[in-house]
N, C-alpha and C positions, 0 to 999 in steps of 0.2 A: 504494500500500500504506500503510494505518495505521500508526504509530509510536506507539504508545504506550509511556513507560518513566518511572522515578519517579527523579528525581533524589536526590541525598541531600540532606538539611536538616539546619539547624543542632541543635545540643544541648539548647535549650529546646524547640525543634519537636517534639524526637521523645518528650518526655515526654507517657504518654497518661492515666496517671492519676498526681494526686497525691491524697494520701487523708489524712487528722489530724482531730483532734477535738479539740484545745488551741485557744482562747481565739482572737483574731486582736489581740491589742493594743487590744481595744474601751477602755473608760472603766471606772468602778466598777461592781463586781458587785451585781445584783441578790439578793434575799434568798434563800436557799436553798428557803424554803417556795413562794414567785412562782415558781423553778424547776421544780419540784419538780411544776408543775400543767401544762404547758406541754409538748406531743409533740417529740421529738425530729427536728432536719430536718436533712435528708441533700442537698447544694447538690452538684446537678451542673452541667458549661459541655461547652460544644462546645469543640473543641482548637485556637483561636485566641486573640489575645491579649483584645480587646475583651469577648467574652462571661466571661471568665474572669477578668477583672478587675471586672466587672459580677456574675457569682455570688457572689466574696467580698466587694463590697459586703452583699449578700444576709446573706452567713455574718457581716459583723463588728457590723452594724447587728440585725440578728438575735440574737447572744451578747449585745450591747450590753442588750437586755430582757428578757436570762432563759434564753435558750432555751440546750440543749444542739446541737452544729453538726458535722456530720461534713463535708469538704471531699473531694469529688470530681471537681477544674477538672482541665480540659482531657483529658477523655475521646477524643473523637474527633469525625469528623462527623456528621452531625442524625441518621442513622438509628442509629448506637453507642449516642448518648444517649438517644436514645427509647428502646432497647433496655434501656438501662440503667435509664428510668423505668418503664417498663411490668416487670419483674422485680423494683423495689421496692428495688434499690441507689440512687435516686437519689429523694425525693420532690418537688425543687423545684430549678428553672432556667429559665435569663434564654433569651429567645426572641424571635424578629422576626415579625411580622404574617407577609410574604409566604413565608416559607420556614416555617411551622409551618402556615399555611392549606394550600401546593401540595405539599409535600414531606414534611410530618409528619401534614396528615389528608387528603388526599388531592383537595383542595376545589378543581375547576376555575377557578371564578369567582374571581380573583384583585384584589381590587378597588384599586385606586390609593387610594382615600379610606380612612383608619385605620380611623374608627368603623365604616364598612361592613364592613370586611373583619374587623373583630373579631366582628360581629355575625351573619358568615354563618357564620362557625366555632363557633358556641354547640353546634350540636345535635352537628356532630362533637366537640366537648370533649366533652359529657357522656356522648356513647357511650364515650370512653377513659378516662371515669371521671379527668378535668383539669378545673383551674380558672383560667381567666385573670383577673388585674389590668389595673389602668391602663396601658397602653400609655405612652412616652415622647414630648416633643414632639417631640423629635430624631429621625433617620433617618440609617438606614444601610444603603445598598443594594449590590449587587454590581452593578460597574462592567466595562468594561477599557479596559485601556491599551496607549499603545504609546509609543514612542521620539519626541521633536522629529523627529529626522531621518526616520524612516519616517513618521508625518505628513506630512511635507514632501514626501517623496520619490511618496507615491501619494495626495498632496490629502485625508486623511482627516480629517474631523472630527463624522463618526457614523459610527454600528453600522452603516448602511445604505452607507455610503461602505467602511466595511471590506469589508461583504459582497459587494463588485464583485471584492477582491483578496486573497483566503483562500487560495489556495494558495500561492504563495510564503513564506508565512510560517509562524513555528514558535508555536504556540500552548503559555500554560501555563496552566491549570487546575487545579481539585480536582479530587481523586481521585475524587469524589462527581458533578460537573459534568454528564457525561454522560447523568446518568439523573433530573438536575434538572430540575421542569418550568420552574424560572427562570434555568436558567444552559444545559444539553445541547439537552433537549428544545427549552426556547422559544426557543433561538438560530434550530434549525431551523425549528422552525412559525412565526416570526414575522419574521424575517432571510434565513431559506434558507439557513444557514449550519450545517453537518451536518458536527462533528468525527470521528463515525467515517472522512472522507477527508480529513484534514488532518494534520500533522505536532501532535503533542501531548506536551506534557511533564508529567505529574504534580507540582505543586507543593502546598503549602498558602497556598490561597487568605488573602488582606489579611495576605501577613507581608510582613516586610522579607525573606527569602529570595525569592519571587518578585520584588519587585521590584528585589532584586538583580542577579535572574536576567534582567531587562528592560532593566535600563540595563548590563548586561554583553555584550549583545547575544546570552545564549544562546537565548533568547526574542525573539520581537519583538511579539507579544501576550499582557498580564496578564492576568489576572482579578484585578483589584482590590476593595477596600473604599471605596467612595466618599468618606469620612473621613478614608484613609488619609495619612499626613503623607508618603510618599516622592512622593507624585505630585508635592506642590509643592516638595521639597527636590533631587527628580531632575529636574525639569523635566519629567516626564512631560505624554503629554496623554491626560487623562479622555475617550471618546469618546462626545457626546452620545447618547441611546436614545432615538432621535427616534421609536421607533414603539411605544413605552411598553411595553416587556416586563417592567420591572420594576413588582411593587407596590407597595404601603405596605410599609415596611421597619421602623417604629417598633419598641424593644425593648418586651418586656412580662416581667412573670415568673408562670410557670406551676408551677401545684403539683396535689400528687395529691389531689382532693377527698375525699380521708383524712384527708390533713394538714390543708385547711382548712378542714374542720367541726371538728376536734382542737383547732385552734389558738382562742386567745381575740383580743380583737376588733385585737391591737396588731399582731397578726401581716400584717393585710393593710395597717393603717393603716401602718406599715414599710415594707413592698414600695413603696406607690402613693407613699410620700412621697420614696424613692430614685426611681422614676420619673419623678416630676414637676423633676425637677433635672437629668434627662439630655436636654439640649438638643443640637442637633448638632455646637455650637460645643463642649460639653463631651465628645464622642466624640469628636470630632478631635483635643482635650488630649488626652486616653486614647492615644491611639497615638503622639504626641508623646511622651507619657514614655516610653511602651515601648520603643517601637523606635525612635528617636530618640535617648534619655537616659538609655536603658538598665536605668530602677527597676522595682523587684522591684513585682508586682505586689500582695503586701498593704499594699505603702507608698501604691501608687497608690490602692488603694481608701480606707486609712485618712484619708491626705491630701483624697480628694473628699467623703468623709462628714463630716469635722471641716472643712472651707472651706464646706459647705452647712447645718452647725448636725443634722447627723444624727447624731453619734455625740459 
């Protein structure tokens, strides 16, 4: 029998929208008239730490040149905030190659190579009336994990090695997982690993609540962020994806091709210049400060915009 139940998370977890339109501490204000010409953008994130520290870069680099900035992080998972773009509460937010191709347009062909997979997704953007940027060099992929000792205990060190000893074990997940073609789905069709018969917990995927919940032993497989800084602070082990289910993971930022005919020419030169700065090694900082160091996340964006000469 299936177990599926949602553990409770912490108190930053469960916020699903935060919303304002004050300022984010950017630098000197632009002239009221440069204002004044410039659409107003509405930054939505997915309800984890990384993407939402990556949208108010968005929002402070953004205020930083004029624009007026509504804050919408941490909404919830990818199908919430598409919902949320596609209704016109949100016009712009940070996005991953392989979960906005399999998950947000529907796009089988999931390519490991960035440029390709950015490329096969053109004609589904324009049917959603989206526009994509530069992708980032950095990656960030959905991972899982498990315990040194469980490693140990059943030889594990791939997705293929786990997939010999899935039932014993209590799995945690997104709430979303299941119906992922990168995380439910492709477990099954690529591993043979099918959590409707498995023991599963509801968590929010790449926080420090899961993998609390891992090295607490309520759990004994995560669903991590590859990035994630508890893997090397717990001793966790990352489980290689030896049969390549994951994409290209690269961040990008997508806006509603409303906003970016509206917008004048700084508005993408912006976005592509905070992408070109998010290297993996500086996503893996990102979740060091958070969940790690415990900084609020407009510190952390302010802090990587003003060390990379963007704000």
């Amino acid at each position: 029998m299936r177990r599926y139940r949602t553990l409770a998370l912490g108190a930053a977890s469960l916020v699903l929208i935060v919303s304002a339109c004050t300022p984010g501490g950017s630098g000197a204000s632009p002239s009221a008239s440069a204002a004044a010409n410039k659409p107003t953008v509405k930054v939505g994130s997915a309800g984890f730490y990384e993407a939402a520290v990556v949208g108010e870069m968005y929002a402070q680099a953004l205020e930083a040149k004029g624009y007026t900035v509504e804050r919408h992080l941490e909404i919830g998972e990818r199908p919430a905030v598409h919902a949320a773009f596609v209704a016109g509460d949100v016009n712009l937010i940070p996005e991953y190659l392989g979960g906005l191709a399999g998950q947000g347009l529907g796009i089988a062909d999931l390519s490991p190579d960035p440029q390709k997979a950015l490329d096969n997704m053109q004609t589904a953007l324009a049917a959603k009336g989206w526009v994509a940027f530069d992708y980032s060099p950095g990656t960030d992929a959905d991972g899982f994990a498990v315990r040194k000792e469980t490693a140990d205990k059943y030889n594990l060190k791939t997705m293929s090695d786990l997939a010999k000893v899935t039932d014993p074990l209590i799995w945690g997940v997104a709430e979303g997982c299941p119906t992922n073609p990168v995380c439910g789905l492709g477990l099954k069709a690529t591993y043979g690993i099918d959590l409707s018969t498995l023991q599963v917990e509801s968590l929010a995927s790449c926080s420090a609540d899961i993998a609390t919940s891992l090295n607490d032993s309520v759990i004994d497989v995560a669903q991590v962020c590859t990035t994630q800084p508890e893997i090397a602070s717990m001793n966790l082990v990352l489980l290689t994806d030896d049969k390549h289910l994951q994409p290209a993971q690269n961040m990008l930022p997508v806006a509603s091709k409303e906003l970016a005919d509206a917008a004048p020419a700084d508005f993408a030169e912006t976005l592509n210049a905070i992408s070109a700065k998010l290297t993996t090694e500086a996503l893996t900082q990102i979740g060091v400060s958070i969940n790690i160091n415990h900084d609020e996340i407009p510190d952390v964006a302010r802090k990587f915009l003003q060390d990379n000469g963007l704000l």
